[in-house]
N, C-alpha and C positions, 0 to 999 in steps of 0.2 A: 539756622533760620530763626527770626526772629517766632516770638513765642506769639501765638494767635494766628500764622500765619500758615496754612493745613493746604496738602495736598491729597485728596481722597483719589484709593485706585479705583475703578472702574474699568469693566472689559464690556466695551461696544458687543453686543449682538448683533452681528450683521445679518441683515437679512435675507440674505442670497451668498451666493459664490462670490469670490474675489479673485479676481485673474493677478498674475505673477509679478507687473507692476503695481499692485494695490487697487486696482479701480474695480468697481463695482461691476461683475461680470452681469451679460445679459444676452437672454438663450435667445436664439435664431426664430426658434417655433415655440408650439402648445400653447395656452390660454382658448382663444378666440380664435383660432384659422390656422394657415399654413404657413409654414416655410417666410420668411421676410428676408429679400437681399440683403445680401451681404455688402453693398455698396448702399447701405442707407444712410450712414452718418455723414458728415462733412468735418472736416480738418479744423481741427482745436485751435491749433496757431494760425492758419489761415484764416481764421472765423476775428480772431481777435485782430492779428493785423488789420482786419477790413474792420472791425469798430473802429482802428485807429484814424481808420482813412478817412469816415464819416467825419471825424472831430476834423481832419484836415478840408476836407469840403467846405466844412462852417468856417477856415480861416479865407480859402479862395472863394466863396461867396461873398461879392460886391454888396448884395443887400443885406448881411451883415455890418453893424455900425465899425467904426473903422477900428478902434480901441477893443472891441470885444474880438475882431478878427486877430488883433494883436497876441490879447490872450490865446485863445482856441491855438496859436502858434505854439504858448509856451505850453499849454498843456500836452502838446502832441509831441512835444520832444520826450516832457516828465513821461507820459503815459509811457512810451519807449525805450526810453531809459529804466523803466523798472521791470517791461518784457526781457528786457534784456537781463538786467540779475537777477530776474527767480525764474523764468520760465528758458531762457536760453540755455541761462548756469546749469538750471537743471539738469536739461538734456543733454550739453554734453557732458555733467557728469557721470551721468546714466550711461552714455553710452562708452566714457572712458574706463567705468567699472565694469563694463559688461553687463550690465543689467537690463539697458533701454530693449522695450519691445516696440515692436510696430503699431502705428496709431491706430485709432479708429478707421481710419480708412484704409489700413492693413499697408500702407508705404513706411517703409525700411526708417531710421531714425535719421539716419544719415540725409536721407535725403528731402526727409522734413526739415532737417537742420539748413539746405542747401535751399528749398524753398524761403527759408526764412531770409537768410542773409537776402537774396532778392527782392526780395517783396521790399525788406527792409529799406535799401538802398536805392529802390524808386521812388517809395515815400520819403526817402529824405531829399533826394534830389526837386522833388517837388515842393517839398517844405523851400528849401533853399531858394527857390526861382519864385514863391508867390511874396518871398520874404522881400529878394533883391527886385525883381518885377513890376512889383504892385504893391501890395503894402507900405515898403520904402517910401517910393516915390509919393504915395498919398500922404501918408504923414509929411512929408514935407513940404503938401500943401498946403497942409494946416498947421503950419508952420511948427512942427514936430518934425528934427533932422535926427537921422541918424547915422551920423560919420563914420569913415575911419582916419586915422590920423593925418595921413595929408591932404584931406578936407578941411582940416582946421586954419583959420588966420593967424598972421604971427603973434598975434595979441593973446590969443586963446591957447596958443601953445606954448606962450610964455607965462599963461598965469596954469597950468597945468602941471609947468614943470617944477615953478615956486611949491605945489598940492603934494609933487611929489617927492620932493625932496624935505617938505615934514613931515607928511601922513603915511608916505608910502616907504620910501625906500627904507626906516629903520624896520621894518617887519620882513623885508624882503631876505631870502638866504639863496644865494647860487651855491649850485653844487654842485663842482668837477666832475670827470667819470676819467681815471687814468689807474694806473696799477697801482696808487696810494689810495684811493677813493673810489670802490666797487658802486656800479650802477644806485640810484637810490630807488628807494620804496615810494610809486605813484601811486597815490589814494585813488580810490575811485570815483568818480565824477568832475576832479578837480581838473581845473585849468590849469594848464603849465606850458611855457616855454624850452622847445630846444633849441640851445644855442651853439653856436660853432665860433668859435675865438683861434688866433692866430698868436702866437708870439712872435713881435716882430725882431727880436735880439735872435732864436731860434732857427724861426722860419715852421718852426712846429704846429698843427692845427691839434684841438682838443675840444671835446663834448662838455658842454654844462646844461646843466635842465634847473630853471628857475619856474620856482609855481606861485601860482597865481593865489597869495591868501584869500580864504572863499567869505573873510566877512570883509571882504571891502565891495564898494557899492559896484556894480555888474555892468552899469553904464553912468559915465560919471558926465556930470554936468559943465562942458565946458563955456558955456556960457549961455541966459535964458534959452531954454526948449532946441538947445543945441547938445547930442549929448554923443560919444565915443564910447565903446572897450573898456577897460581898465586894463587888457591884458594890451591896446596899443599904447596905453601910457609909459605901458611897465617896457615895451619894446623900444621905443623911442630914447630911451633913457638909461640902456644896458650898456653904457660905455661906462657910468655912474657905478654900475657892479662889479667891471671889471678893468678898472683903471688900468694904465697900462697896456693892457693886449688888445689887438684888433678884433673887432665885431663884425666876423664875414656874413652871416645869415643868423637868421632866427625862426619857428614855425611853432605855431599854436597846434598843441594835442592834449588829448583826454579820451579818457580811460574809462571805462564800464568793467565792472568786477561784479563777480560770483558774490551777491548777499543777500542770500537766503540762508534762512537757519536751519541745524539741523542737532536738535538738544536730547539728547538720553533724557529718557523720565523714569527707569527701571527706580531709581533710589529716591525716591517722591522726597525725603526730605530737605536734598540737596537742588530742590529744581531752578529759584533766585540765584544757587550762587553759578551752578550750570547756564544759564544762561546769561549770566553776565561775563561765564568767561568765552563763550557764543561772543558774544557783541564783541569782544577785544578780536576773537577770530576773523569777523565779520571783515576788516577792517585788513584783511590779507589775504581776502578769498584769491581765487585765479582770476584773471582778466577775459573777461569775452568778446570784448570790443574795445577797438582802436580808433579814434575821430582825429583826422588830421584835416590838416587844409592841403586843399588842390596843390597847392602851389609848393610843398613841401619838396627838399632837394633829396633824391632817390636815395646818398647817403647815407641822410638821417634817420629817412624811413626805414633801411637796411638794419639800423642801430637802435631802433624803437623794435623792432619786431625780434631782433635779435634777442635783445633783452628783455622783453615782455615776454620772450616766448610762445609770441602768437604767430597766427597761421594768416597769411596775404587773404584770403578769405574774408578774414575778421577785420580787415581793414577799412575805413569808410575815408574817402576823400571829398571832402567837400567844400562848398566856396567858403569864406570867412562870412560874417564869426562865427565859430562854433559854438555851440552851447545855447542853444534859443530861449531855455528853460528859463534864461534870464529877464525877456522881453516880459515876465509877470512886474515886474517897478516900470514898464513902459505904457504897459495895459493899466497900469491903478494912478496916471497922472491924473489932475483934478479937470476933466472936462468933458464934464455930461453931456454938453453936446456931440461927443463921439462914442458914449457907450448907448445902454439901455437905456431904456427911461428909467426913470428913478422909483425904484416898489417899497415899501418900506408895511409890512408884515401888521398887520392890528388881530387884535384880540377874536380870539375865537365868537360866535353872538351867544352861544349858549353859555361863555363863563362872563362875556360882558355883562350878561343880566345881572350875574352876583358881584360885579365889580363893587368895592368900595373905594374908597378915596384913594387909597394905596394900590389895590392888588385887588384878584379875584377871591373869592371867599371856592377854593376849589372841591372844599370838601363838600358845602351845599348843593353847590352842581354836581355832583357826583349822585348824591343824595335822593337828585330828581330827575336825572335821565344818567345813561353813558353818552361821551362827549369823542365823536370821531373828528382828527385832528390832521392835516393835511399841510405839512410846513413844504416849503415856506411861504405856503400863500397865509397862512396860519401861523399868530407869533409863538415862536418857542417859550421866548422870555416870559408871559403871560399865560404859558400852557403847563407846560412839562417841568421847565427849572422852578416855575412860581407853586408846582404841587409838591417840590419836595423842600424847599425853602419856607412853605407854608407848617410842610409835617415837620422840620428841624423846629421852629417857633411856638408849635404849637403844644401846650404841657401834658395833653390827653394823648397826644401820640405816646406811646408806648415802643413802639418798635420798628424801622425800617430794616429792608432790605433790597439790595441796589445791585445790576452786573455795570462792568464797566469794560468796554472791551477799547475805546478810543472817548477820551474827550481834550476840551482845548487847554491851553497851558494856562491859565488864570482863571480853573475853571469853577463857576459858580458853585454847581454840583455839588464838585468834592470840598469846595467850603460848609455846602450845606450839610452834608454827612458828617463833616467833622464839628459844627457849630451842637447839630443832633446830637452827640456821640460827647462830647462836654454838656453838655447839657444832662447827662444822667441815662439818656436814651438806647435801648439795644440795637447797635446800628452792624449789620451783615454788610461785608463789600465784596463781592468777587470778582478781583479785577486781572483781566487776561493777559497778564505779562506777556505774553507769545504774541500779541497782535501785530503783524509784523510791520518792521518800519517805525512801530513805537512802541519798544520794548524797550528803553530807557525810560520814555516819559511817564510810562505804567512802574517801573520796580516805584521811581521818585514819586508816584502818587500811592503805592500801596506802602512803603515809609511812613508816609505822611502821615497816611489814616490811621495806620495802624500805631503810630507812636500819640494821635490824638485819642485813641482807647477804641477804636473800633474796631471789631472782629475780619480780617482779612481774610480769603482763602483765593486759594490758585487755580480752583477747579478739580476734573478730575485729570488723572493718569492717561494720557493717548488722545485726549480732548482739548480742543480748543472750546470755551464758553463765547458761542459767538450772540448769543441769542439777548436780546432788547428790553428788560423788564426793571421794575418797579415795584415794590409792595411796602404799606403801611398799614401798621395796625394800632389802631385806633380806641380810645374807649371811648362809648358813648354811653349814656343810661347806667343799666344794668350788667351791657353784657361789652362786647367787642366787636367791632365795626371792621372790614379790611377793606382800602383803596389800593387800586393797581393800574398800574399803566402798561400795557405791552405796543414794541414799535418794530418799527423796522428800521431805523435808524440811529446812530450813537447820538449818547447824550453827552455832545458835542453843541454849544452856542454859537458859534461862530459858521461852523461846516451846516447845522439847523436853517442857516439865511441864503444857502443857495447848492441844499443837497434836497431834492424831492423825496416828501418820506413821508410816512401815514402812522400816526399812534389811535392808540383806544386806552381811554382813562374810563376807569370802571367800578363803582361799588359791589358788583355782580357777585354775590357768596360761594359760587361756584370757579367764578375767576379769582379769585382772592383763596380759597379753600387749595387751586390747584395749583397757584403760583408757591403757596405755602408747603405743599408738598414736592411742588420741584427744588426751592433752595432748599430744602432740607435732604434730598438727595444730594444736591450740590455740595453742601457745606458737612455731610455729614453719612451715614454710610446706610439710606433710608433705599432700597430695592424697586418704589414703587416704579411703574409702568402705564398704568392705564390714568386717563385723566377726564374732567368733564367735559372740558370746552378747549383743551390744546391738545395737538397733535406735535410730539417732541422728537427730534431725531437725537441718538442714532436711531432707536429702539421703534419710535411708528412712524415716522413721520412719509418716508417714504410708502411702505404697506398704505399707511394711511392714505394716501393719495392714488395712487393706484387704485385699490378698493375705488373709490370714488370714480377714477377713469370709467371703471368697468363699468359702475352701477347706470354710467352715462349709454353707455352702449346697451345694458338690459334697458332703459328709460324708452329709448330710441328706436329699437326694437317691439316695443307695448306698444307705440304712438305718441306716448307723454313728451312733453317738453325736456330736450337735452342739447343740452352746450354746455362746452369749455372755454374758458377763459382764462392767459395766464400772464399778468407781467413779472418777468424777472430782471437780473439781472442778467445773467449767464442759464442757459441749459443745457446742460453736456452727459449729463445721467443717462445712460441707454435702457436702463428699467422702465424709467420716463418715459423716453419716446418712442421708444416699443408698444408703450399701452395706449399712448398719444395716436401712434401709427394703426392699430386694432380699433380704437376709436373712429378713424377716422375712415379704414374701412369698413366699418359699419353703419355709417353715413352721419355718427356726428360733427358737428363741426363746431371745430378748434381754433382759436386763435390765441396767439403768443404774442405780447411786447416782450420787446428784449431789449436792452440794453447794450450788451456788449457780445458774448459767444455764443453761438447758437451750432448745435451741431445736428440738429433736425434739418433734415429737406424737405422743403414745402411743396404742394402741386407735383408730385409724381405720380402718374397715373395708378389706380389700383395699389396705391398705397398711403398717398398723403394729398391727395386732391383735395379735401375736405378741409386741409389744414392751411392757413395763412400767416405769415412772421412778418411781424413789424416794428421797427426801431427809432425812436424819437431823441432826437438832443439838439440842445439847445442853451439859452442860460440858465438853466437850472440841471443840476446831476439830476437824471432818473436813476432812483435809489428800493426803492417802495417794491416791497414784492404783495402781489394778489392771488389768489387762486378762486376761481367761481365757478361754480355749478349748476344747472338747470335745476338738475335733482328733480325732476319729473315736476316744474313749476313750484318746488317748495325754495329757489333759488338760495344757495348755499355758497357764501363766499366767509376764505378766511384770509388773514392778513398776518406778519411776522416776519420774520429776519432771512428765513431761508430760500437762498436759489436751489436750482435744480443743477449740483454739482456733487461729484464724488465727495468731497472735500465737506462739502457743509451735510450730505444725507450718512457719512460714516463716518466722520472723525470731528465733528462738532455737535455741541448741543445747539442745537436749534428750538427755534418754539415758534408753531404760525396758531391765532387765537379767531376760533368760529363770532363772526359776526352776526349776534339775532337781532339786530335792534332795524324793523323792518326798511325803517327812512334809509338808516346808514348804507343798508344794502343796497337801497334806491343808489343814494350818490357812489357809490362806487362801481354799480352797473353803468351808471350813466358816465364815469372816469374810462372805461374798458370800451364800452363804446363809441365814444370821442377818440383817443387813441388812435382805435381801427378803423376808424371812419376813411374811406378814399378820399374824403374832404378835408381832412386833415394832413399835414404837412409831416410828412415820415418817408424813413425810406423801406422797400419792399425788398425782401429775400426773394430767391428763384430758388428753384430744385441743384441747379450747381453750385451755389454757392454766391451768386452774384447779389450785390444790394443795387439798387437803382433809388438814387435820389427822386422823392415824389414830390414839387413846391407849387409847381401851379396849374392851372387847370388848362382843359384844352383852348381856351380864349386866351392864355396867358394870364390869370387872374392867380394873384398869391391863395393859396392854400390856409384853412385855416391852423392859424399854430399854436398849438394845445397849451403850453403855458403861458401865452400871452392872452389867448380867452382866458383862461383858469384866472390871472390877475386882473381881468376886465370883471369876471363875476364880483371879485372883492371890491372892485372900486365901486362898479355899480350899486352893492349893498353900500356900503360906506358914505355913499352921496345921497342913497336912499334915508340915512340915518340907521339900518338895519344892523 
């Protein structure tokens, strides 16, 4: 391993029991009351499928603009396709080890597995029908066609086939399947052709599979806002592969594989080259899903399963074309008249005041308030990248220290850290090689930095650093000055302009003091635990919240002022909703935004009446995690990285940072409120599990939709001059 580049052990304190798959055990009774059923959870992967289904709603929703319904298409494929390799791979890994236990809802794995595949296969059938249905046909009223090959005129198939016989066909490799030529190795995601050829000197039929190279363009341009396949280019033109032999049939298939990682850390030294020999793995997990078209001859399919070694099960037939994920180059054509309106992010007002001709002066504003930061109605550019681009430049900086758990491939950032760190500067990076899905693009950033002289580390042992922070240290005067940022979202530019997310830039000596004391746990082998103004998991953050559950229900019980307030992403922790569930038979009342999993039942009687869930998306990710308190009218909200998941309360560092700055709490109450509002445009959980879309009101009046106010308050200041 390169030299600077440290992995410190650390052993999590859990703080409870841990049952036999890892999750965070949680007891039936004691605290607050008696006995809580045993049917209180709701189903993990069921919870997520139905996020998924919400995104497909926003593609079959008409009053969605036609182009954004395009997207919400590819996104609902991507979103699926990655259920499918960590959380399907998982399981049935699990349960081909023998390990898998029964879910939260106490049903066998098996047949959680057996709910999936269907769930699965009606959302795609329905993906497939809004695709061919409706969306198609609008686009090709606006004169946006999307063909398949014998849609095209002789003209456009003849300048198609000149495309392919210089661009395409030298990259292309068929590859037989006979006793000289064992089955090949199908990537996972890739598009590929099985072919069935004939010799006609013979009379013999034989298997070839041609794949689809995944950097050519996904729907090519046969002539202006005319566009097809690539993979019908490539079929149209397989006599050109196999000169000579007859080309009886052909069918488009792809492959979903098991890749999720799964990396030894016992030898902290070795953990870069461990996981990179991970990725090469990666790259040959087992397959868990089979995507063919309807039309495929039984066969082929015979000879795909055969070989794949998959189960008819895993099979998904569906109408062409497969692979939707591609309709993203469909959705980013240039014509705003079929997407949003057009937002375009301005400067925060509180760093506008310090603006100079260039840039904000970030550190003055720090100086004279903390500055709470709300992207992407709020510019990142001029916020977060501009405070440490400021501290690389500036010769009084002394010191940064940065996590990095995802940013973009030209990223500002890590030029600014390395600009700092040549500059003379003590630049700390801890950047989460594990973060999954972009564990190449972090080793190539933690290289970078660390051959530009900046101290890298990896974290600790058994942890992922999932947690959002910033620290600078600064000399002013006499002594040293610390700025910090903590967010809830990566210091990502590009994902900044349409992920919802909340930061807090801060000169606060207390947040700066304890940011200081967590990277030096991080980077270094420093014990502490208790903090001033963060609550860090593994070690409190949970207890920490809980505690506050409770003190909502002693609050509630006095007469004082008690409520809960929580958006996340995902809540699956049953510590959580055990104490959420005591809460709320105590008679406070609870509300939840969630994003995506939610495994709390709402409105059950004498158990969770008091509690309401609600789920908002749109074009903007809800990403932002909150948590707020009545706290007996001293109203107590914090803001940070962590959901309420196993995953992030035991096996990540986490960091959520107490809010005092009384305004800031204003607008974030007033955020939680808008949200939950019945006038607002979200959809509503049930006690079964059901979400029901909520848009318009009983007159048929659209609903108000939270991020599109949220962009109306900026334009309105903006117009004001504000």
């Amino acid at each position: 391993m390169t030299q600077g580049a440290t992995v410190r052990p650390d052993t999590p304190a859990l703080p409870q029991p841990v049952s036999p798959d890892g999750r965070a055990a949680s007891a039936t009774s004691g605290g607050d009351g008696g006995e809580l059923p045993p049917d209180r959870f709701l189903d993990r992967e069921r919870s997520w499928l139905a996020f998924n289904e919400r995104v497909l709603e926003l593609a079959e929703d008409t009053g969605t603009p036609l182009l954004e319904r395009v997207n919400f298409l590819s996104i609902f494929a991507s979103n699926l396709d990655e259920f499918f390799m960590v959380r399907v791979a998982g399981l049935k890994r699990r349960i081909a080890t023998g390990v898998a236990t029964r879910s939260l809802t106490g049903r066998p794995p098996r047949e959680v597995i057996g709910t999936i595949w269907t769930m699965a296969r009606d959302q795609l059938a329905r993906q497939a029908a809004v695709y061919r249905q409706d969306v198609g046909p609008r686009l090709a009223e606006e004169g946006i066609h999307l063909l398949r090959w014998p849609d095209l005129d002789e003209e456009e198939q003849t300048r198609l086939f000149s495309f392919f016989r210089k661009r395409i066909f030298p990259v292309l490799t068929p590859l037989a399947v006979d006793p000289a030529h064992p089955f090949p190795y199908i990537s996972g995601l890739s598009l590929n052709l099985a072919v069935m050829v004939r010799n006609p000197a013979s009379g013999h039929k034989h298997f070839a599979r041609v794949k689809v190279p995944p950097l050519l363009t996904r729907f090519m341009e046969a002539s202006p806002q005319r566009y097809v396949p690539v993979e019908d280019v490539i079929a149209a033109h397989l006599e050109e592969l196999f000169p000579g032999m007859e080309v009886l049939a052909h069918h488009v298939f792809r492959v979903t594989r098991n890749e999720d990682l799964e990396v030894e850390e016992d030898d902290a030294e070795n953990l870069l080259q461990a996981l990179e020999k991970e990725l090469l793995r990666r790259r040959f997990g087992p397959p868990v899903r089979l995507e063919v078209e309807e039309s495929i001859d039984p066969e082929v399919l015979d000879v795909l399963i055969r070989e794949l070694k998959i189960s008819r099960e895993e099979v998904y037939a569906l109408p062409g074309p497969l692979d939707l994920t591609g309709l993203r180059a469909i959705a980013s054509l240039d014509r705003p008249d079929l997407k949003y309106p057009k937002f375009v992010a301005r400067t925060h007002r509180d760093l506008a005041e310090v603006e100079s001709a260039s840039a904000p002066d970030i550190f003055a504003a720090l100086r004279e308030r903390d500055v709470l930061l709300h992207h992407p109605y709020d510019s990142f550019s001029t916020s977060v990248q501009a405070f440490l681009e400021q501290a690389a430049a500036d010769p009084d900086v002394l010191a940064i220290k940065q996590t990095l758990y995802r940013t973009s491939g030209d990223s500002p950032i890590v030029d600014a850290l390395i600009d700092a760190a040549e500059s003379g500067k003590q630049v700390l990076v801890l950047v989460e090689i594990k973060a999954r899905f972009d564990e190449h693009a972090n080793i190539k950033w933690a290289r970078k930095l660390e051959e530009a002289g900046c101290h890298v580390v990896y974290g600790l042992v058994g942890l992922k650093t999932h947690c959002k922070l910033s620290l600078v240290v600064r000399q002013e005067g006499d002594g040293l000055r610390r700025y910090a940022h903590v967010g809830t979202g990566n210091y990502h530019p590009k994902t900044a302009r349409v992920y919802e997310d909340l930061g807090l830039l801060t000169a606060d000596p207390e947040v700066g003091a304890d940011l200081s004391d967590l990277f030096n746990r991080l980077s270094g082998y420093s014990r502490r635990d208790n903090y001033r103004r963060l609550l860090v998991a593994p070690r409190s953050l949970r207890d920490g919240l809980i505690t506050r559950i409770r003190r909502e229900i002693d609050h509630q019980r006095a007469g004082r002022p008690a409520a809960i307030r929580i958006k996340v992403n995902s809540i699956v922790d049953e510590a959580i909703i055990d104490a959420l569930y005591r809460a709320s038979q105590a008679g406070v009342p609870v509300d939840v935004w969630v994003r995506g999993i939610c495994a709390l039942r709402p409105g059950v009687p004498g158990l969770s009446e008091n509690i309401r869930v609600r789920s908002v998306l749109g074009r903007f990710l809800e990403h932002s995690r909150l948590y707020a308190f009545a706290a007996g009218g001293e109203n107590e909200v914090w803001l940070g990285s962590a959901d309420l998941m196993h995953r992030n309360l035991d096996r990540r560092i986490e960091v959520i940072v107490r809010v005092t700055d009384p305004g800031h709490r204003a607008t974030l109450g007033r955020l939680l409120t808008t949200g939950m509002s019945d006038g607002s445009e979200s959809w509503h959980l049930d006690a079964d599990g059901g979400w029901t879309r909520h848009a318009e009101d009983a007159d048929g009046r659209r609903l108000t939709n939270v991020q599109e106010a949220l962009i109306d308050v900026r334009r309105k200041r903006r117009a004001a001059g504000d």
